[in-house]
C-alpha positions in Angstrom: -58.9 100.5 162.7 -57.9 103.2 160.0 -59.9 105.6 158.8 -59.2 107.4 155.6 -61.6 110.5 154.3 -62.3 113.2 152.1 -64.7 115.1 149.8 -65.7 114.8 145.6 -66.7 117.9 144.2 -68.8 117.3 141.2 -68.1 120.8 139.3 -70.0 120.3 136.6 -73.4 119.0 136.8 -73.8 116.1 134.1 -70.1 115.4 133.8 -69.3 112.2 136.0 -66.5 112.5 138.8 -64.1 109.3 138.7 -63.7 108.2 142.5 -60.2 109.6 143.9 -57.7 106.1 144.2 -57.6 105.4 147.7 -56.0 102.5 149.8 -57.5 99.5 149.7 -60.9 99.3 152.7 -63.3 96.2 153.5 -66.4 99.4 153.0 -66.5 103.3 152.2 -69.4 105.4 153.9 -70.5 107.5 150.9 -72.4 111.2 152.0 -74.3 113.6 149.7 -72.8 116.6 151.8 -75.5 118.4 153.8 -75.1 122.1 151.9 -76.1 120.4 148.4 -78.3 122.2 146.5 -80.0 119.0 145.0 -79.6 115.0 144.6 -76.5 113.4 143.3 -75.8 110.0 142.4 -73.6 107.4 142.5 -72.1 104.4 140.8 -70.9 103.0 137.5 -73.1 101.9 134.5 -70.2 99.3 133.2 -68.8 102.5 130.7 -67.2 104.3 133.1 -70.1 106.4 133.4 -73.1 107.4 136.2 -76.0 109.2 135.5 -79.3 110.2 137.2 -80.7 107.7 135.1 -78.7 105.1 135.9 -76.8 105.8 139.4 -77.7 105.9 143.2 -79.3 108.4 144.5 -78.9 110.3 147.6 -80.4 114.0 148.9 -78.5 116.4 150.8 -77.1 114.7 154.2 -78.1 110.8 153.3 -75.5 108.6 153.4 -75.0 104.5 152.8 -72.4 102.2 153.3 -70.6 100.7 150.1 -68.8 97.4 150.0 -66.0 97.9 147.7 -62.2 97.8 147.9 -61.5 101.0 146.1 -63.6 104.2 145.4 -62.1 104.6 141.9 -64.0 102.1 140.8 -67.1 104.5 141.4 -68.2 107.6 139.4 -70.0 110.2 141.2 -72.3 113.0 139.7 -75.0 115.9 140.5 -78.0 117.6 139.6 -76.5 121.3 140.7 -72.4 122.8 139.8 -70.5 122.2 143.0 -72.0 119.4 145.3 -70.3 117.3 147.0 -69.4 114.0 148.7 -68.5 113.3 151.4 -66.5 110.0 152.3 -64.3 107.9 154.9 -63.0 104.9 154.6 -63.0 101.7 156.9 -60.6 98.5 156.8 
């Protein structure tokens, strides 16, 4: 099994993060890293686009599996400058 991983900065809050092109996994384990400041969110409205209105949300140190192929496919924002993702992929 590989394991691919690494972190999404969100540095500015409001302005949606594209998902960094990755190999190809069966799932990606998606973590609001535990020294955010506030929630962030996940996902992609159908524009490109995530807001809090609109994405998943997760508080500082939750995480949740995602069954996708590719994390580019995601967009990734925050409430607060500077949070973070974490993620690592699985095939």
């Amino acid at each position: 099994m590989s394991v691919l991983s690494g972190q999404i900065t969100v540095a500015a809050a409001g302005t949606a993060v594209a998902g960094p092109a990755t190999p190809l996994g069966s799932y990606f384990v998606v973590k609001a890293h535990p020294d955010n400041v506030g929630t962030v969110w996940f996902g992609n409205d159908g524009a490109n686009d995530v807001t809090s209105g609109n994405g998943f949300p997760l508080d500082p140190g939750e995480a949740i599996e995602v069954y996708t192929t590719k994390l580019s496919a995601l967009y990734f924002d925050a409430e607060n400058n500077g949070d973070k993702f974490c993620w690592y992929r699985v095939e």
